[in-house]
C-alpha positions as CSV (number, residue, x, y, z in Angstrom):
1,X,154.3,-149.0,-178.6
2,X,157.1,-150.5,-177.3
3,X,157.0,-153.5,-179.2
4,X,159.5,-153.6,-182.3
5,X,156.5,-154.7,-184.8
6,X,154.3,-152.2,-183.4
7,X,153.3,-149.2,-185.5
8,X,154.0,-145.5,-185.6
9,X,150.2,-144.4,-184.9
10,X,147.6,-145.4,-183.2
11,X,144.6,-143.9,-183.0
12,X,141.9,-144.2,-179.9
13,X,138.6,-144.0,-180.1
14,X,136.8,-140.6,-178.4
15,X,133.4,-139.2,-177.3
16,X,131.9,-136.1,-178.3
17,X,129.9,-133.8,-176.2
18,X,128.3,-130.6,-176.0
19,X,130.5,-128.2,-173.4
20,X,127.4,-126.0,-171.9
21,X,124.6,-129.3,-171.6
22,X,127.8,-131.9,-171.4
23,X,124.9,-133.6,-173.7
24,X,126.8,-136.7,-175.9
25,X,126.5,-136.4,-179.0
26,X,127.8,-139.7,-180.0
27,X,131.3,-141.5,-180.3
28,X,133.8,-142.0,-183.2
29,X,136.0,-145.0,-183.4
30,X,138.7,-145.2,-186.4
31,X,138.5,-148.3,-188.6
32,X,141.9,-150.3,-187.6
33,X,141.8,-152.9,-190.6
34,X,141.3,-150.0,-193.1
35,X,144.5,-148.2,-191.7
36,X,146.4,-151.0,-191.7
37,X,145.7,-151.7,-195.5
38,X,146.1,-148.4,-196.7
39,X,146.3,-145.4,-194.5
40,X,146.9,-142.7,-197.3
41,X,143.4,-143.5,-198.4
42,X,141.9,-143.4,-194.8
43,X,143.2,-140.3,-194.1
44,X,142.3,-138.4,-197.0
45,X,138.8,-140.0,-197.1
46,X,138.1,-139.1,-192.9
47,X,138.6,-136.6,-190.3
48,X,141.4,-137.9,-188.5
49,X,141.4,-135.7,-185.1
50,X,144.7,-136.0,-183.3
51,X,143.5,-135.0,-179.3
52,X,142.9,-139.1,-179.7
53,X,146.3,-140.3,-181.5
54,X,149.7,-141.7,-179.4
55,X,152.8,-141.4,-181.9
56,X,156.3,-142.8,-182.1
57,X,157.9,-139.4,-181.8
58,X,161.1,-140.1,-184.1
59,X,158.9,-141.0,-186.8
60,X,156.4,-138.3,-186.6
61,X,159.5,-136.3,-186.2
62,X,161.2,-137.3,-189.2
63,X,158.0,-136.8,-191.9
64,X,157.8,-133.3,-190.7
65,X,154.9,-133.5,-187.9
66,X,152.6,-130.9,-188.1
67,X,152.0,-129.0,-191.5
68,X,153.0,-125.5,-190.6
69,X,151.5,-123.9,-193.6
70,X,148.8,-121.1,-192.8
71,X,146.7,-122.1,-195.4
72,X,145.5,-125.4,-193.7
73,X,145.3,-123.8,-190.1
74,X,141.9,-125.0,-189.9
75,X,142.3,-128.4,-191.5
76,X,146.2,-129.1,-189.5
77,X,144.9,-132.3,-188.0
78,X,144.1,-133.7,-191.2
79,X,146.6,-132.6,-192.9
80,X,149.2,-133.7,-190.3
81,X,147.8,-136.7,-190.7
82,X,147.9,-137.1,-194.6
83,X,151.5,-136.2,-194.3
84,X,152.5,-139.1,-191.9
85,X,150.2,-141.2,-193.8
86,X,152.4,-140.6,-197.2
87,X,155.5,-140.5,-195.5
88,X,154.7,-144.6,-194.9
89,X,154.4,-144.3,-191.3
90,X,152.3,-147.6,-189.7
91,X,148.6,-146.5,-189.0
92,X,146.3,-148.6,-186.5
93,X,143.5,-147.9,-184.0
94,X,142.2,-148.9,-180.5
95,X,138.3,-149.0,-180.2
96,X,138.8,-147.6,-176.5
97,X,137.5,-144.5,-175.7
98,X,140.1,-142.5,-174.7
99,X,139.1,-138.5,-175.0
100,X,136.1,-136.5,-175.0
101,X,135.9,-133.9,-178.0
102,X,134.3,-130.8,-176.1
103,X,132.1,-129.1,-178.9
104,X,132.4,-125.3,-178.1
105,X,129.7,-122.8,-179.9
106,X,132.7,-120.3,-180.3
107,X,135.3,-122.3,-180.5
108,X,138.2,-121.7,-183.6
109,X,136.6,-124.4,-185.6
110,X,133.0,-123.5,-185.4
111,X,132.9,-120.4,-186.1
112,X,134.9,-120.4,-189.1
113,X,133.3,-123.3,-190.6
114,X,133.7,-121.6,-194.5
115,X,137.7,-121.1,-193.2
116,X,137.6,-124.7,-192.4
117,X,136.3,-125.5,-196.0
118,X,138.6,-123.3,-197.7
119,X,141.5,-125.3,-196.1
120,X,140.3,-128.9,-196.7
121,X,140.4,-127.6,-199.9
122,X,143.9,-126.8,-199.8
123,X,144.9,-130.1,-197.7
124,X,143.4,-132.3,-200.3
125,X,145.3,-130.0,-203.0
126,X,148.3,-130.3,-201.6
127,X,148.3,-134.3,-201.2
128,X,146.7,-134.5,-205.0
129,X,149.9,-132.6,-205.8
130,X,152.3,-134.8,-203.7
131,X,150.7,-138.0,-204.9
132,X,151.3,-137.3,-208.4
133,X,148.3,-138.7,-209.5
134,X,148.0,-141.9,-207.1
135,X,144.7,-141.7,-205.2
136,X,142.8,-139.4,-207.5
137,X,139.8,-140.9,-207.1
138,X,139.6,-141.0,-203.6
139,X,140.5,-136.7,-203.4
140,X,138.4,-136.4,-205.7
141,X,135.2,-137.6,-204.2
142,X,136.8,-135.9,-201.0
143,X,136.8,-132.7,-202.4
144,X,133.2,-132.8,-203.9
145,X,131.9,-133.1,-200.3
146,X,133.8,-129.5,-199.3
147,X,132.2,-128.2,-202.4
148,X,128.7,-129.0,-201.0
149,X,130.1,-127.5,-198.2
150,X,131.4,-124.7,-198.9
151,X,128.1,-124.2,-201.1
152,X,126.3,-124.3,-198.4
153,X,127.9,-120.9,-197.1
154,X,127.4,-119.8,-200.1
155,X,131.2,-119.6,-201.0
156,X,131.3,-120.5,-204.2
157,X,135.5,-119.2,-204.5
158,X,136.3,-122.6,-202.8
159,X,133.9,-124.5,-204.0
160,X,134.5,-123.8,-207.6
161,X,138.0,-124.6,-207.3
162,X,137.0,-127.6,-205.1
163,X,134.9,-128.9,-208.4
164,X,137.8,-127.6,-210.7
165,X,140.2,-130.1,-209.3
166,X,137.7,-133.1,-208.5
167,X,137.0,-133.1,-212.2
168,X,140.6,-132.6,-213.3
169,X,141.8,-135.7,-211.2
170,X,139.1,-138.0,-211.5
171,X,136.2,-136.4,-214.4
172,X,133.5,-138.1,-212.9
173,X,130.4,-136.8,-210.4
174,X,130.2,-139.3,-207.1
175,X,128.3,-142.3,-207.7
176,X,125.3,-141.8,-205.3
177,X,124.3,-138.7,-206.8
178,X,121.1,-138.1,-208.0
179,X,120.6,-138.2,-211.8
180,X,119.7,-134.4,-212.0
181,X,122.9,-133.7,-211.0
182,X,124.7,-135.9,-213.0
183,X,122.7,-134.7,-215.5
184,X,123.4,-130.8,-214.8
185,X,126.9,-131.4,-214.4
186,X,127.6,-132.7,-217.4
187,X,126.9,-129.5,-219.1
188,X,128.1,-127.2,-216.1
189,X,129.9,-128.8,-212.8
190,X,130.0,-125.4,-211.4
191,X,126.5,-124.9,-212.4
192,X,125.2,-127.8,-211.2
193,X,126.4,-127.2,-207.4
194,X,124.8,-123.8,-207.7
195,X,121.4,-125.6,-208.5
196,X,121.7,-128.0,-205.9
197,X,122.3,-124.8,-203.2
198,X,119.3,-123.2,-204.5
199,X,116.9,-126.7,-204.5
200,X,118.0,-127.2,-201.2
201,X,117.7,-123.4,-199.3
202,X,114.0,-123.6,-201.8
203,X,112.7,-126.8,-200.4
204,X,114.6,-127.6,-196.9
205,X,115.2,-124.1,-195.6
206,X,115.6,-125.8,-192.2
207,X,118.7,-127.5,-193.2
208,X,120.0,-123.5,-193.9
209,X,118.5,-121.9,-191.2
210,X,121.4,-122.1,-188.8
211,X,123.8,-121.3,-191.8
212,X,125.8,-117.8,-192.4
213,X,126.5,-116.7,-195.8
214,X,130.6,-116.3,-196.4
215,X,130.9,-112.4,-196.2
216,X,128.8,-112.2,-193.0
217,X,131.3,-114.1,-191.3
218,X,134.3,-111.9,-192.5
């Protein structure tokens, strides 16, 4: 970091675990080529955790640091991220492991996975907006994976207006899905997300079983 040349973030690889069994549940290293070719898209397309990022503080300093707004409270690392990212701040990463991620069962993040939805949602709208239409497709195929989501908890809200703006920016369904739902969304995106929740909950209940329902989390 004290190199002239070197860049503004780097970010270190980390281990997940669960905090009562201290059982791993695997590790995460970032992709260092991909940031260093284009670190807008790499941050809107992954979950960029910062307990595993060093940063040049007048840099991070000067693109605003961390994104204040309530609205993205449970998304800030991503979105603090996304911000530096357009601000042209120097990505890279370090396949060291560096930091254990403690899972907690009642920690902020997990149990308020639909609040954590709703403000992805607002992080990706917020960088569609700022990018003025650079990147569309890449928020776009973001934003149908917090649809599924947020359909999963059954919020449809958020993942209505997550479908709203994926077809507004880039009017087409992600390539690897599966031709009914192509075929359902091109009479009814909304519609078709709906289907999907139901097929799923009807024919892999277990994948739902662990899964509260929006308004019994409120």
């Amino acid at each position: 970091m004290e190199r002239g040349d070197a860049p503004d973030v780097v970010l270190f690889g980390y281990e997940e675990r669960d905090d009562d069994s201290d059982v791993e549940f695997g590790k995460r290293v970032y992709n260092g080529a991909a940031l260093r070719s284009d670190a807008v898209a790499y941050t809107i397309s992954n979950q960029v955790q910062s307990i595993c990022g060093l940063y040049r503080r007048a840099p991070f300093l000067a693109a605003g640091g961390y994104d204040l707004d309530p609205e993205v409270l449970f998304n800030e690392d991503v979105a603090m991220h996304c911000r530096l990212a357009r601000a042209g701040l120097r990505f890279d990463a370090d396949p060291a492991i560096a930091a254990i991620n403690y899972r907690r069962t009642n920690s902020m993040s997990s149990a308020n996975r639909y609040r954590c939805a709703r403000a992805q949602y607002r992080v990706m709208a917020k960088a569609a907006a700022e990018l003025n239409g650079r990147y569309s497709a890449e928020i776009a195929k973001r934003l149908w994976i917090i649809a599924a989501a947020s359909a999963s908890y059954l919020d449809w809200l958020n993942a209505d207006a997550c479908v709203s703006l994926a077809v507004s920016l880039d009017g087409r369904v992600p390539a690897e899905s599966s031709l009914l739902f192509k075929t359902l969304c091109a009479i009814s995106p909304e519609k078709a997300i709906r289907v999907r929740e139901r097929l799923i909950r009807a024919l892999k209940p277990s994948l739902r079983k662990d899964i509260q329902p929006v308004w019994q989390q409120a």
